[in-house]
matplotlib code that plots the C-alpha trace (Angstrom):
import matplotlib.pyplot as plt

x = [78.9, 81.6, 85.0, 86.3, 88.6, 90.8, 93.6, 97.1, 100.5, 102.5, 105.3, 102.9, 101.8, 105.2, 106.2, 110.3, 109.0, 110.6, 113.4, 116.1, 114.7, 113.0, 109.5, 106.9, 105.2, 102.4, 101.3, 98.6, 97.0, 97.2, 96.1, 92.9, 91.8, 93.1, 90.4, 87.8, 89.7, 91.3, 94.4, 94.6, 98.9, 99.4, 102.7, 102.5, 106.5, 107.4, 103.9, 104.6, 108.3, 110.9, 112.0, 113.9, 116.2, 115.2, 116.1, 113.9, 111.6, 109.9, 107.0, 108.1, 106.8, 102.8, 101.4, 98.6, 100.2, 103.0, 105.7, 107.1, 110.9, 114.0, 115.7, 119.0, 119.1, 115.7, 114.3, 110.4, 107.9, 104.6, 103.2, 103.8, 102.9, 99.8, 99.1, 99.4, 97.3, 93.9, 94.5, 95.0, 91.8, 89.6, 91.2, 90.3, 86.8, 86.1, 87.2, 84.3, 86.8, 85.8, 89.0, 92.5, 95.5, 98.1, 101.5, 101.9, 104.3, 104.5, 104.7, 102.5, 100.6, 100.6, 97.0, 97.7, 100.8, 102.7, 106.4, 106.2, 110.1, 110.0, 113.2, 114.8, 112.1, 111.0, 109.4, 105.7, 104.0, 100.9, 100.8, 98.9, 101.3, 100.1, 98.4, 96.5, 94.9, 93.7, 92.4, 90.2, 89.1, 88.0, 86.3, 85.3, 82.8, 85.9, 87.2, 91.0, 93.0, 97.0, 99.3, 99.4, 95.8, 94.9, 97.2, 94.5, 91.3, 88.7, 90.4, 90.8, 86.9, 85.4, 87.5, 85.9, 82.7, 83.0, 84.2, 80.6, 78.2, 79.7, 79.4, 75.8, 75.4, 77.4, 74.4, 71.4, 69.8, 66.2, 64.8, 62.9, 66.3, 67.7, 65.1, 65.5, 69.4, 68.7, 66.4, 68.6, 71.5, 70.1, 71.6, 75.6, 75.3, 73.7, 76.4, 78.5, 77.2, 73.2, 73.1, 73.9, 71.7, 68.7, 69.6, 69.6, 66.3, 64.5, 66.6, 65.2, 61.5, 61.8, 61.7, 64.7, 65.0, 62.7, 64.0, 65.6, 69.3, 69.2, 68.1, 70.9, 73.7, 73.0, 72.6, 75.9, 77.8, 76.3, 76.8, 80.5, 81.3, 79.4, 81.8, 84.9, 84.0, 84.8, 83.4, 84.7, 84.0, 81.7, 79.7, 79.2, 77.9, 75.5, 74.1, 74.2, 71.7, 69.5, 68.9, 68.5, 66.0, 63.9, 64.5, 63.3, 60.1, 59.4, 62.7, 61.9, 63.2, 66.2, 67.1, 67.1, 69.5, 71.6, 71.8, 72.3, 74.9, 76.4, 76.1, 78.1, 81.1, 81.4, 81.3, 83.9, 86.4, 86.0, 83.8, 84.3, 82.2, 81.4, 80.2, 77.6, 76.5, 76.6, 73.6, 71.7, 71.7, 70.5, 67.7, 66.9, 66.1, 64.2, 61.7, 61.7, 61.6, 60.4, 63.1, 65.8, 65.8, 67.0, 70.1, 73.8, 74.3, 73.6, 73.9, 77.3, 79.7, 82.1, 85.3, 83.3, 82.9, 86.8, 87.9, 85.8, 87.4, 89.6, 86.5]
y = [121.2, 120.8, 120.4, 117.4, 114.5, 113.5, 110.9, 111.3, 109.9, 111.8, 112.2, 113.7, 116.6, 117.1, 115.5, 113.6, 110.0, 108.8, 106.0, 108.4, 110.9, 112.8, 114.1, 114.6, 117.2, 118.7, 122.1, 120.7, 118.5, 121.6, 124.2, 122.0, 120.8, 123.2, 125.2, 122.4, 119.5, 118.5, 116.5, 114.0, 112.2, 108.2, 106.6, 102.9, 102.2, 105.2, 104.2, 100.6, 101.1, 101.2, 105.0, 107.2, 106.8, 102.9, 100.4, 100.8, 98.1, 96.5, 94.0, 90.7, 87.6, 86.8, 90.3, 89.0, 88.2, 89.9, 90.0, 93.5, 92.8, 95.2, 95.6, 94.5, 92.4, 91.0, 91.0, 90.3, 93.2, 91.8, 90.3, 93.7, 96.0, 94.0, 93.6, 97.3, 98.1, 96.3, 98.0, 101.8, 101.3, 100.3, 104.3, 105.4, 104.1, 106.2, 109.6, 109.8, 109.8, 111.2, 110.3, 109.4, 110.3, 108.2, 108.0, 106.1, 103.7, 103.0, 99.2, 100.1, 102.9, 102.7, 101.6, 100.2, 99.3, 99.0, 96.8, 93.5, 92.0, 88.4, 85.8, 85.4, 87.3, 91.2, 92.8, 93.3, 96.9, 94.8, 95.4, 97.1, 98.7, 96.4, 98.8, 100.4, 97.0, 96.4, 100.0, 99.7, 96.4, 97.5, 101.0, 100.3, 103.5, 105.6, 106.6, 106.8, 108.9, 109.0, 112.5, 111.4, 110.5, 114.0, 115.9, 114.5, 116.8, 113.9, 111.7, 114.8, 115.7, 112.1, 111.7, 114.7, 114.4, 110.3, 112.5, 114.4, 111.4, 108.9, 110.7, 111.6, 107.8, 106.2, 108.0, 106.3, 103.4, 102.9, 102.3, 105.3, 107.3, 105.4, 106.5, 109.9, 109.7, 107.8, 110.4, 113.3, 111.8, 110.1, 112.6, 112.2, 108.4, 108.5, 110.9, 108.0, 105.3, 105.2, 101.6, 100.9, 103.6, 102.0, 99.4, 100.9, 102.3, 99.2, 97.8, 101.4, 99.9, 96.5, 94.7, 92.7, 91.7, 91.1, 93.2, 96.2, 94.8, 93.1, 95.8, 98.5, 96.0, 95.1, 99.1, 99.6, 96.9, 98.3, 102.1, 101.6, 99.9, 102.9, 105.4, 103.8, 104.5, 108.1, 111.7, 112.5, 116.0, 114.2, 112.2, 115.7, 117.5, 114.8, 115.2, 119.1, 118.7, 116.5, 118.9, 121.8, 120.2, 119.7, 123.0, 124.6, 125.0, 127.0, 129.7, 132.7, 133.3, 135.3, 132.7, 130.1, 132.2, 132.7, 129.3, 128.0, 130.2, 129.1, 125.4, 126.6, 127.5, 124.7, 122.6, 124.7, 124.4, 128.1, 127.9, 125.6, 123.1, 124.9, 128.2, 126.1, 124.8, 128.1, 129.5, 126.5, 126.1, 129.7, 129.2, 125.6, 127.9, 130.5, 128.5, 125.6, 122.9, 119.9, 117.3, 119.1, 121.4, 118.5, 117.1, 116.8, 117.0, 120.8, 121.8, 121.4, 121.6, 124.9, 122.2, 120.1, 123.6, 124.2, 121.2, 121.1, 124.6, 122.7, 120.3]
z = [206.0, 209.0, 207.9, 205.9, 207.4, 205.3, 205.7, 204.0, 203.7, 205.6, 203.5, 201.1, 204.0, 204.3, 207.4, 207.4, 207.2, 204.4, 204.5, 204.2, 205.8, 203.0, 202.5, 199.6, 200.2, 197.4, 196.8, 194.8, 197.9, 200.0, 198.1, 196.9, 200.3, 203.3, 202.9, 203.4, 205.5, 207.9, 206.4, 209.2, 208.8, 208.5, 208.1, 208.1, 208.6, 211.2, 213.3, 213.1, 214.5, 212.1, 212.6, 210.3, 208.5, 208.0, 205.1, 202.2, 201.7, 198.5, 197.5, 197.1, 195.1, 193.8, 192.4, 194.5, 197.7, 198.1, 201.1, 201.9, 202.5, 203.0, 199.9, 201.2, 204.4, 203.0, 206.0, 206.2, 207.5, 206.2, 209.7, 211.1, 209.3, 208.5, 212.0, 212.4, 209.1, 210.6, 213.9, 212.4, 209.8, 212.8, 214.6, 211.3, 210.7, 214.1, 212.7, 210.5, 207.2, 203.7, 201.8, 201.7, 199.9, 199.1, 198.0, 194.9, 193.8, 198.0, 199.2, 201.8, 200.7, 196.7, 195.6, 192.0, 189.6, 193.2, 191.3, 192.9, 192.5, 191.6, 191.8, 188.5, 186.5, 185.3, 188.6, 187.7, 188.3, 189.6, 193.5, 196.1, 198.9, 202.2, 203.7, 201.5, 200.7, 204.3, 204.3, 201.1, 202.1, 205.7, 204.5, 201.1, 201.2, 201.7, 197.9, 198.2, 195.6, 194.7, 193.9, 190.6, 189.6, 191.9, 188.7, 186.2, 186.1, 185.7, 188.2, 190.4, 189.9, 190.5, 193.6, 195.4, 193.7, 195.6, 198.8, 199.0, 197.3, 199.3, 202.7, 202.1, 201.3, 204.5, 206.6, 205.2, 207.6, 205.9, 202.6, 202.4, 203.1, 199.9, 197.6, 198.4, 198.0, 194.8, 193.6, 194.3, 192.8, 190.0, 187.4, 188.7, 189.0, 185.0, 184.0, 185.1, 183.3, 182.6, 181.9, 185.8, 186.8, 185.7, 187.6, 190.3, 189.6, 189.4, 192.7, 194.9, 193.4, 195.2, 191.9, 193.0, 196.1, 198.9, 202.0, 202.8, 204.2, 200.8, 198.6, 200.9, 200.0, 196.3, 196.2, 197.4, 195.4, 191.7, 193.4, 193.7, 190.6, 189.1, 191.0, 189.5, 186.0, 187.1, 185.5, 181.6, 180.2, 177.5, 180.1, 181.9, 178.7, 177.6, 181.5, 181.1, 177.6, 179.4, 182.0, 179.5, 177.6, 181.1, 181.8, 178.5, 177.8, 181.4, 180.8, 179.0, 175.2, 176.9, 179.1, 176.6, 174.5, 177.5, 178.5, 175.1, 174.5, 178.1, 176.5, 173.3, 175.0, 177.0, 174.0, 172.6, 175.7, 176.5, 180.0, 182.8, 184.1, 186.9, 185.5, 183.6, 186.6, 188.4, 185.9, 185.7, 189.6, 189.3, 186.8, 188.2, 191.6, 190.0, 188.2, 191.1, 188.8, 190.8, 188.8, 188.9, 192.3, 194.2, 192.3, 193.8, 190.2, 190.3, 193.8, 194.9, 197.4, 197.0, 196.9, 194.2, 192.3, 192.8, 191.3, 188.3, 186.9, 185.3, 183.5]

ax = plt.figure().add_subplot(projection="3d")
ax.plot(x, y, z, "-o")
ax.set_aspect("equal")
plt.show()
């Protein structure tokens, strides 16, 4: 697979944008994507204008719609950088994105518990920064990430495991091509939450809606709310057992043992994620077992493996 785009705050790639002239830049962002993306800048308030240094800014008023005013000549930036927003997600939608980092806590970029300052009462940590709302609204099948949910393994896991699901998905134009993305990643989207899965299952059979457009966009609306419930270690291990159990009874006695012993530590903390996966990819290829051969869940991107060391 070609190279990753990925968008960033630029602060956070280490580039002067900040009001006073400061960056943020994060080892952890760079030395978990470099290798595998290209880290593509965005700066809402330097690219709509306002240079640096600049008055810091803050969101203003209804958690829901907020103004983004400078904090002390209160003047009002929300038509601007709005403006600019909707105009730099429609560059962005031509780049062929995977992902985008963000800068928490940013009343442009922050994507949750962004403070919202109200007149005469607490501020409210409630807020999307204004452009990050335009983006996710505008490229909904990008997943978008912050620094500070990256420093969690699960969150850290789920948002590159979104990168590589949700890219395969943004491809499909037929029915057919969305069975055989449902098939192939039936096991991650029920590691996620098998309820929904099965919903899914019965939408890819045509037992709910009559055409394909329908079918694609009812697909897309459960497949997303699936993705925000996000990998645990639990969910992951319950997944892993289900796949053993397919695998069993065509291993031999010695690779049983092996891969119950494999199972073992994991359970115990003492082996990643990923080296589980590593010898049931292995034995899943050896024996060519027709239900598992094709799963996402098993054969994965060397990034996804990177990131899930730490699960």
């Amino acid at each position: 697979m070609a190279m990753l785009n990925l968008g960033i705050s630029s602060c956070l790639a280490g580039h002067d944008v900040r009001w006073d002239g400061s960056n943020r830049f994060n080892d952890l962002i760079a030395d978990t994507f470099s290798t595998d993306a290209t880290l593509i800048p965005v700066c809402p308030e330097v690219e709509c204008g306002l240079g640096v240094p600049r008055e810091p800014m803050e969101l203003y008023g209804s958690s829901e719609e907020p103004r983004l005013v400078t904090t002390q000549t209160r003047r009002d930036r929300t038509l601007a950088v709005r403006e600019w927003s909707i105009m730099r997600s429609e560059e962005l939608e031509t780049v062929d994105l995977s992902g985008f980092i963000f800068k928490s806590g940013s009343p442009s970029c922050g994507i949750e518990r962004v403070r919202v300052s109200r007149v005469g009462r607490k501020p409210l940590k409630r807020g999307v920064g204004l452009f990050a709302k335009v983006f996710k609204s505008r490229l909904p099948l990008v997943p978008v990430t912050d620094e500070k949910l990256l420093l969690l393994p699960e969150r850290r896991m789920g948002f590159v495991e979104n990168i590589f699901l949700l890219r395969r998905f943004r491809y499909i134009i037929s029915d057919s091509e969305l069975e055989d993305f449902h098939a192939s990643h039936r096991l991650i989207l029920s590691a996620r939450s098998q309820g929904k899965t099965r919903v899914l299952d019965k939408l890819v059979m045509r037992g709910a809606a009559p055409d394909e457009t329908e079918i694609l966009t009812g697909y897309t609306a459960i497949l997303l709310n699936i993705l925000k419930l996000g990998p645990t270690r639990l969910k992951n291990k319950r997944t892993l057992e289900f796949a053993v159990k397919l695998l069993r009874h065509v291993l031999s006695s010695k690779e049983n043992k092996e891969l119950a012993r494999t199972m073992e530590k994991y359970g115990e903390g003492r082996l990643s994620f990923a080296a589980v996966l590593s010898l049931l990819g292995h034995l899943v290829q050896k024996c060519s077992h027709e239900d598992l051969i094709g799963q996402f869940f098993i054969n994965r991107h060397p990034l996804e493996l990177k990131v899930m060391e730490d699960m």
